[in-house]
N, C-alpha and C positions, 0 to 999 in steps of 0.2 A: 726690853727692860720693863720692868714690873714694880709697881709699888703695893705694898702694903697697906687696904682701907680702910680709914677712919671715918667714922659718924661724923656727919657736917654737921654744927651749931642749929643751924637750922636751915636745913636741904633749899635752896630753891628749885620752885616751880618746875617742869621741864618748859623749852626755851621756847619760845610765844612762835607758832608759825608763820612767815612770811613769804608769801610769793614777792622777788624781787620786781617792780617800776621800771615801765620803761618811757619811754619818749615823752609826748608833753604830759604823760600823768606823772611820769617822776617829777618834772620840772616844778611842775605843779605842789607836790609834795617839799620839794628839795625848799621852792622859792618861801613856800609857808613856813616849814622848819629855822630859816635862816634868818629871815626877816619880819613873818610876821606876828602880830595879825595886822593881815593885808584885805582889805574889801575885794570883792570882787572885779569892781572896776579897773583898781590898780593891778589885780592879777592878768585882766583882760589885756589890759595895757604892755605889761613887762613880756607875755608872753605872747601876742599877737594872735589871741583868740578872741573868737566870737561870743558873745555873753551866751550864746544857746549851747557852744562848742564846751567852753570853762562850766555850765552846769551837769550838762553831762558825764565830763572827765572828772567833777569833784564829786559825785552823788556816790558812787562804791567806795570813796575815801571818806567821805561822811558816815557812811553805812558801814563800814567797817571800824571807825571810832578813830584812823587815824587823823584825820582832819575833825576839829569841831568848831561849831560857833560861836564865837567869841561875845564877850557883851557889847552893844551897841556903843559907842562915845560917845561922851556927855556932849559932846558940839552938834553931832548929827542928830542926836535925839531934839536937843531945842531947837536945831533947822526949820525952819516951812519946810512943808514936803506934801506931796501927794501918797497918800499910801504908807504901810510900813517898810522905814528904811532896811535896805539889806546889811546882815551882820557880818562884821568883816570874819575871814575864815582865821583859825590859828590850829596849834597842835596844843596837847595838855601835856606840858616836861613829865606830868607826876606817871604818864602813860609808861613807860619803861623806864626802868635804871640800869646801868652799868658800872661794871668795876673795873677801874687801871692801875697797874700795876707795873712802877718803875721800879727796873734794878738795877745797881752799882756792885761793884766788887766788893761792897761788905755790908750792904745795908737793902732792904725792900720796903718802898713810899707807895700808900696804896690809897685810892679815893672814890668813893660810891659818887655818880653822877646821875641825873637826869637824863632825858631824852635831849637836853638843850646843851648839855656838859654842865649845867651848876652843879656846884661840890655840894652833898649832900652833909658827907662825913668823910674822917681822912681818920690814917690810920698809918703805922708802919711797925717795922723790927728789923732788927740785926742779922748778919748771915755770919753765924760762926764760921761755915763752912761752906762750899760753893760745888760741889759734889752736885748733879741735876738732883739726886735720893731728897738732900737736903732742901736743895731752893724751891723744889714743888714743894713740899711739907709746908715751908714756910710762908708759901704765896697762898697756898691754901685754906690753912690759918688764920692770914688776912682774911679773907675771903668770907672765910666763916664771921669773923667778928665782924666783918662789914653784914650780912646778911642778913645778922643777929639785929643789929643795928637799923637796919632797915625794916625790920617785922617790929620792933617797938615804937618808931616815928609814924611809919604808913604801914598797919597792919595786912590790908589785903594787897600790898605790893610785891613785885617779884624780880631777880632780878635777870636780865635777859640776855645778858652776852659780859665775857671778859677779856680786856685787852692787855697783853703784856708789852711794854719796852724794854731796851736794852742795846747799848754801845755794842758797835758788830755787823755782822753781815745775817740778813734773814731773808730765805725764798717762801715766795708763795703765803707769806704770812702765817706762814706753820711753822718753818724749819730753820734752827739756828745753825747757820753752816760754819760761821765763825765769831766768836767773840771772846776774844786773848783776857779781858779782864776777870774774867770766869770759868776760863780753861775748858771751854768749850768745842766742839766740833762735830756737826753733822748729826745733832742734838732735835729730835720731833718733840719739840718745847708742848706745841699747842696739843697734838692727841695725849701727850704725860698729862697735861692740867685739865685737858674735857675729861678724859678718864677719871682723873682725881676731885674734881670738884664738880662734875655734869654741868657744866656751863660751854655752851657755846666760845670758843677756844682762839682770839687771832694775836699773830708775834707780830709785834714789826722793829726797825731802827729805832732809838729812840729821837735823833733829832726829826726823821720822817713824822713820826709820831705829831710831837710839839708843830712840828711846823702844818701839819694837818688840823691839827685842833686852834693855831693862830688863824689860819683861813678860815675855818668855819666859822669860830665861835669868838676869836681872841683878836690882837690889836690891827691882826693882817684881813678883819673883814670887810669888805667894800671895797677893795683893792684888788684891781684885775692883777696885778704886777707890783710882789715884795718881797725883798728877804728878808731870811730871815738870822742872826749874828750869836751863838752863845757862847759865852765865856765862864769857864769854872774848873769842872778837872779835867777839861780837853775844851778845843775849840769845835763849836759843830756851825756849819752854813746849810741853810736849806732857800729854797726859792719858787715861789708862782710866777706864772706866767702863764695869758692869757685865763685864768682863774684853775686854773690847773698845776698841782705841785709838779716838779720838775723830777722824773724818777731817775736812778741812776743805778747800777751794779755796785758804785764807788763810791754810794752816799758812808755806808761805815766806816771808808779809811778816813777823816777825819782833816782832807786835802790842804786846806787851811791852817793847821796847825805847820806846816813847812813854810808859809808865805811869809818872808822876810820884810822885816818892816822897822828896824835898828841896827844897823851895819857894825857898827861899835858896841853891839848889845851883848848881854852874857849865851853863852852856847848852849844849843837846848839839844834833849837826846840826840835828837837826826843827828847831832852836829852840823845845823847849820846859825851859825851865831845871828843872834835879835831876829832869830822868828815868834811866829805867836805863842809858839808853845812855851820860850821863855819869858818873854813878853806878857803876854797874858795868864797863863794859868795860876791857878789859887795857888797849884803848890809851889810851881819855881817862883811866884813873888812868897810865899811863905817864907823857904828856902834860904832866896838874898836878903831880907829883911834879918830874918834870924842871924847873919851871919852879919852885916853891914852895924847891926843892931847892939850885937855880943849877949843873945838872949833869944830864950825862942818865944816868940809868939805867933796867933792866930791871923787868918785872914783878915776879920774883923776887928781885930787888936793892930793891926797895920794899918788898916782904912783909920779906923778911930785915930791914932798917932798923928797922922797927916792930918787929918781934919783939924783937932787941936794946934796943931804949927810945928811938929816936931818937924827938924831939918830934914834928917837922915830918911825919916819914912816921906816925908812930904817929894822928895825926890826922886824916889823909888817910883812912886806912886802915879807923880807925874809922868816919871817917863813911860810908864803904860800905859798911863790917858793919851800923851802922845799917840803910842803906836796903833790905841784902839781907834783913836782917829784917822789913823791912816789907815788902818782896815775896813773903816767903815768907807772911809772916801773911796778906795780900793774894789771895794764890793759894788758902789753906786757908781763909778765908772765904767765897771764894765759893766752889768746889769740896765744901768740907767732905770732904778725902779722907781714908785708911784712912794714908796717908805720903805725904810728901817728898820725893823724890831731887833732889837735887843735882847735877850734874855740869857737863862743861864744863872748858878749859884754865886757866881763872882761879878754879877753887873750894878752892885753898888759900886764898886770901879767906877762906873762911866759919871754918878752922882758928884763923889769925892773928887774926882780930876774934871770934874766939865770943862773947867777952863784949858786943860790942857788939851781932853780930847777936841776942843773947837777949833786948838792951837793945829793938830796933828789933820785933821780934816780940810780944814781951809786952806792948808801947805798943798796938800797934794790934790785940788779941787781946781779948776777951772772959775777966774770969779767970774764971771758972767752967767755961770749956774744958776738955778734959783734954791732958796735956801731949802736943806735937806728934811723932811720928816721924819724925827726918828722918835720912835714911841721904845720905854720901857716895859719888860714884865716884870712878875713877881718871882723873887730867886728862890721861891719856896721850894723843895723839890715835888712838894704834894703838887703842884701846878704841872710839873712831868708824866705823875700819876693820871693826872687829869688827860693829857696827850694821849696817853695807851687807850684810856677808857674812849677817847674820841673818835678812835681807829677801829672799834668795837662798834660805836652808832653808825661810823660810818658802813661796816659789812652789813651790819645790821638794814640799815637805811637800801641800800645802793644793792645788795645782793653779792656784794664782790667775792 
């Protein structure tokens, strides 16, 4: 399959070459990237090298610009010292950027990031149609206007790899073998878009994605051991352990969305009555509100309802704070993790009901537990964007 080319807004660079890291000089690179700037002492420390061994390994990563020297601390500089203090090592974000690229059944959220994932710019549009002729056009598009966008902030910058998400099943991080909300199958997503935009090309899942980009960069960092809970137009779980995401063939079916958690609840597609999927998604509480209601309103217009005191919604509302409490409890029983993350377009849920989700968690919690850490995201979808582009640093980084 062939597309038709168009002039990019303004072409990026071709893609920065990189020999992939291995052993402690990735670590080396990875621990920098992640956390610092870190002195050398603390590097020497984390990785159990010798301060002659860590010069060595960081002098080709200095020499080659991806490690630089950071400014000294104003504490170390007024220290007593013998000598000039050493500068701790860091990376420069502004070194590379990236573009991610979430998409949904009718819409593409797209976001230039940094070497660190900060959102430079964000950007999106509509999918009239979902044809692959069309969704490249339109990702590409993006792409351009992010480009454009980045040649007038940092003129001599370039950008250096593009990551795509998307609900579904993806091999090899090139190839969409299935994703039902886009009538896909067996779809070379990533060679159509390096062909189309000459950007360095990777597909992944998209809760893989997000959950990739929480360990790195987001609420799940420091945490050997998290999951991770979204709730909006489907349920997605992802999980670390041991500092490594958990991979699976099965991450796309969306497993969670069956887990029953209101026995008396309304019946969601599966047909299985009070799972998550009716329970939680944007649309089935859309749905029963509109109808409990005798008027249709928004997500947001339900949440707010509740919030102000209305009966009917405040009900509704509760009862999937309830359940989300028991999914979350649910999740931390069996996992036993270190935290929680939340996210997803519909987890103002969990703000609007806290008291109920606290109700629905501490029912099905062991008290003698200790109390759970659960950190929120932002239900932005640019924040998803931000996930793909972080699947991108990471090929980029890692060699994968």
């Amino acid at each position: 399959m062939t597309f038709p080319h168009q002039p990019m807004v303004s072409a990026p660079s071709a893609p920065t070459a990189w020999t992939p890291l291995s052993g402690p000089t990735r670590q080396i690179a990875l621990e920098v990237l992640l956390d610092g700037p870190l002195s050398r002492s603390a590097l020497s420390q984390r990785l159990g090298l010798s301060p002659g061994s860590l010069t060595r390994l960081t002098k080709p990563l200095l020499d080659a610009g991806l490690l630089v020297e950071a400014p000294t601390p104003a504490e170390a500089e007024d220290a007593p010292r013998l000598g000039r203090p050493a500068q701790p090592l860091d990376v420069d974000p502004s070194s590379h950027h990236f573009i991610g690229v979430k998409l949904t059944g009718d819409h593409a959220y797209a976001a230039l990031t940094d070497l660190r994932a900060g959102v430079v710019a964000a950007t999106d549009a509509p999918l009239d149609a979902t044809d692959p002729e069309h969704v490249v056009d339109v990702v590409a598009t993006l792409v351009d206007e992010l480009v454009a966008t980045l040649a007038t902030v940092r003129p001599s910058a370039s950008v250096t790899g593009l990551g795509v998400s998307l609900g579904g099943h993806v091999e090899r991080r090139t190839d969409v073998t299935l994703a039902d909300h886009l009538g896909w199958r067996d779809l070379p997503l990533a060679a159509l878009l390096a062909e189309r935009t000459g950007l360095r090309t990777v597909v992944e899942n998209d809760i893989v994605a997000v959950t990739e980009a929480t360990h790195w960069f987001g609420e799940g960092h420091g945490c050997s051991r998290f999951a991770l809970v979204t709730i909006g137009a489907g349920i997605g779980y992802g999980l670390v352990v041991h500092d490594e995401a958990v991979e699976s063939p099965e991450a796309g079916l969306s497993l969670l969305s069956h887990f029953g958690l209101a026995p008396d609840g309304p019946v969601g597609p599966c047909g299985h009555a009070g799972c998550a999927t009716a329970m939680l998604t944007t649309g089935a509480l859309v749905t029963q509100a509109s109808r409990h209601l005798g008027r249709d309103v928004t997500y947001d217009q339900l949440l707010d309802l509740a919030a102000a005191g209305d009966p009917v919604a405040r009900n509704l509302v509760d009862a999937s704070g309830r359940a989300l409490g028991r999914l979350i409890a649910a999740v931390a029983n069996f996992t036993m993790p270190e935290r929680v993350v939340l996210g997803g377009e519909g987890v103002r849920l969990a703000e609007v009901a806290a008291d109920a989700v606290q109700h629905g968690l501490h029912g099905d919690r062991d008290p003698r537990t200790r109390p759970l850490d659960i950190r929120l995201q932002s239900p932005e979808l640019a924040h998803w964007a931000r996930g793909a582009a972080v699947v991108a640093i990471q090929t980029f980084v890692l060699g994968r």
